[in-house]
C-alpha positions in Angstrom: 0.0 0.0 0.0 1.6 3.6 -1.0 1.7 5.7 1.6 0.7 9.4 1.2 2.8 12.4 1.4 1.1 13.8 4.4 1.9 10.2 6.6 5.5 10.2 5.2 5.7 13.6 6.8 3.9 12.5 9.8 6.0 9.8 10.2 9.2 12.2 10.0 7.7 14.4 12.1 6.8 11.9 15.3 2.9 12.4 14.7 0.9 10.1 14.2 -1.8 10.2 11.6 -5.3 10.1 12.5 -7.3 7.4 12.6 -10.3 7.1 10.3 -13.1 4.5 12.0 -13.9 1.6 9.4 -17.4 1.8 7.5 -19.8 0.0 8.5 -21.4 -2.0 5.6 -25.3 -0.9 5.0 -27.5 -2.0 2.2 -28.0 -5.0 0.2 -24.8 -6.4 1.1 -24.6 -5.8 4.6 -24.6 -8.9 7.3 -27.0 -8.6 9.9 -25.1 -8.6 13.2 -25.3 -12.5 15.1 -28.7 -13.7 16.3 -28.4 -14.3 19.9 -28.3 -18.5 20.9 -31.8 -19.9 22.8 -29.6 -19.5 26.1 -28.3 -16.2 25.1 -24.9 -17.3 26.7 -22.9 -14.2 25.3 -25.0 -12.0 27.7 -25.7 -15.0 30.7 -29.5 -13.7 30.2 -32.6 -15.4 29.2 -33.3 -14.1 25.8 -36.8 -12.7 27.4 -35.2 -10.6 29.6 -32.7 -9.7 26.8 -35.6 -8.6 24.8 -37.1 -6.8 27.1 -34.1 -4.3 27.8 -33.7 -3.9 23.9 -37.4 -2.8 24.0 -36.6 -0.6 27.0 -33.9 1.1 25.2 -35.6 1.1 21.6 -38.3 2.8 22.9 -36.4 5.5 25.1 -33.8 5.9 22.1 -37.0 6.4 19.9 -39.1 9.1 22.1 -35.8 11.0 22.4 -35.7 10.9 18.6 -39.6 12.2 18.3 -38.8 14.8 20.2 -36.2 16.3 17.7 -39.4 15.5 14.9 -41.6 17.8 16.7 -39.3 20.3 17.2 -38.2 20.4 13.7 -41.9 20.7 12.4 -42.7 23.6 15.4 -40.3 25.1 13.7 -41.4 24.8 9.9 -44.7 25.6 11.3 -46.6 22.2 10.4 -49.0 21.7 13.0 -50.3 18.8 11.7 -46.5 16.6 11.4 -46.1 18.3 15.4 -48.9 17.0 16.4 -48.1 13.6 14.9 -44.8 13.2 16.4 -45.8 14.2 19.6 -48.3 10.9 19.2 -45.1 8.9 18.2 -43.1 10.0 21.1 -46.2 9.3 23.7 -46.6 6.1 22.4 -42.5 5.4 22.7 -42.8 6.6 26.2 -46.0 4.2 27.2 -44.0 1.5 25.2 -41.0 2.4 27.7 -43.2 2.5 30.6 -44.1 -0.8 30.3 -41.3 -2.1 29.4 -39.7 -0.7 33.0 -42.1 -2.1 34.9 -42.2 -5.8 33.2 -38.6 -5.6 33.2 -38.6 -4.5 37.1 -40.9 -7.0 38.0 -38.6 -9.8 36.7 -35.3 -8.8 38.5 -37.5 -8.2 41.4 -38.8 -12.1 41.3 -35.1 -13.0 39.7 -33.7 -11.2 43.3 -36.9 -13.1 45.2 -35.4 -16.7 43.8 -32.2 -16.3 44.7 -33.2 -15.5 48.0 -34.6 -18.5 48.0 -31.6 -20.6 47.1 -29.5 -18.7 49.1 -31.6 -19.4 52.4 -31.8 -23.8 51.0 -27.5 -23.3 50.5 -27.5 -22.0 54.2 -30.0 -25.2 55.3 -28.0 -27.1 53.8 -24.7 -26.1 55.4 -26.7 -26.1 58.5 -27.8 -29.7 58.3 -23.9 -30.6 56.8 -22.3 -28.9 60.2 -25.0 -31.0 62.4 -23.8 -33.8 60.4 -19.8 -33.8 61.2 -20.3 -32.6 65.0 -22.7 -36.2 65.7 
């Protein structure tokens, strides 16, 4: 690969040049990015619970994006597109609502469970200890 002027002068120089970030592929061509396995062992999360968070943040990342919409057409004075992306961004926000609290309720039960198996490790050390001292 030839190098340009400017990086054999770089080079000389001690600086560095910068560096550019690769493009992503888009389009026809472009591979969709790895389904997740049924036990979703890259993340150690049920894929439910993985679905729900990308829901959560979907929908947050989405509202946020509304909000730029309606302040775009505010601006161009289009009532109508305002008023429509202001519907958009409710229903993102309703759509993260819910998400939170299904998502809440499951960690909550997750935390309840291992509670649960925490208090049957401790009977069982308990019953292991009576055990040794008979």
């Amino acid at each position: 690969m030839a190098r340009t002027q400017n990086q054999a002068e770089n080079t000389k120089s001690g600086r560095q040049a910068p560096k550019v970030a690769p493009k992503l592929a888009t389009g026809a061509g472009a591979k969709a990015p790895p389904k997740a396995s049924p036990d979703n062992a890259e993340t150690g999360e049920a894929n439910d619970l993985y679905g729900v968070v990308s829901v959560l943040y979907h929908a947050l990342q989405g509202a946020e994006t509304y909000g730029k919409y309606v302040e775009d057409a505010r601006k161009s004075g289009d009532s109508e597109l305002k008023e429509f992306f202001r519907e958009c961004q409710s229903e993102e926000r309703a759509r993260a609502d819910r998400a939170k609290s299904l998502l809440g309720s499951r960690i909550e039960a997750d935390a309840d469970e291992a509670d649960e198996d925490e208090d049957d490790e401790d009977d069982d050390e308990d019953e292991d200890e009576d055990d040794e001292e008979t």
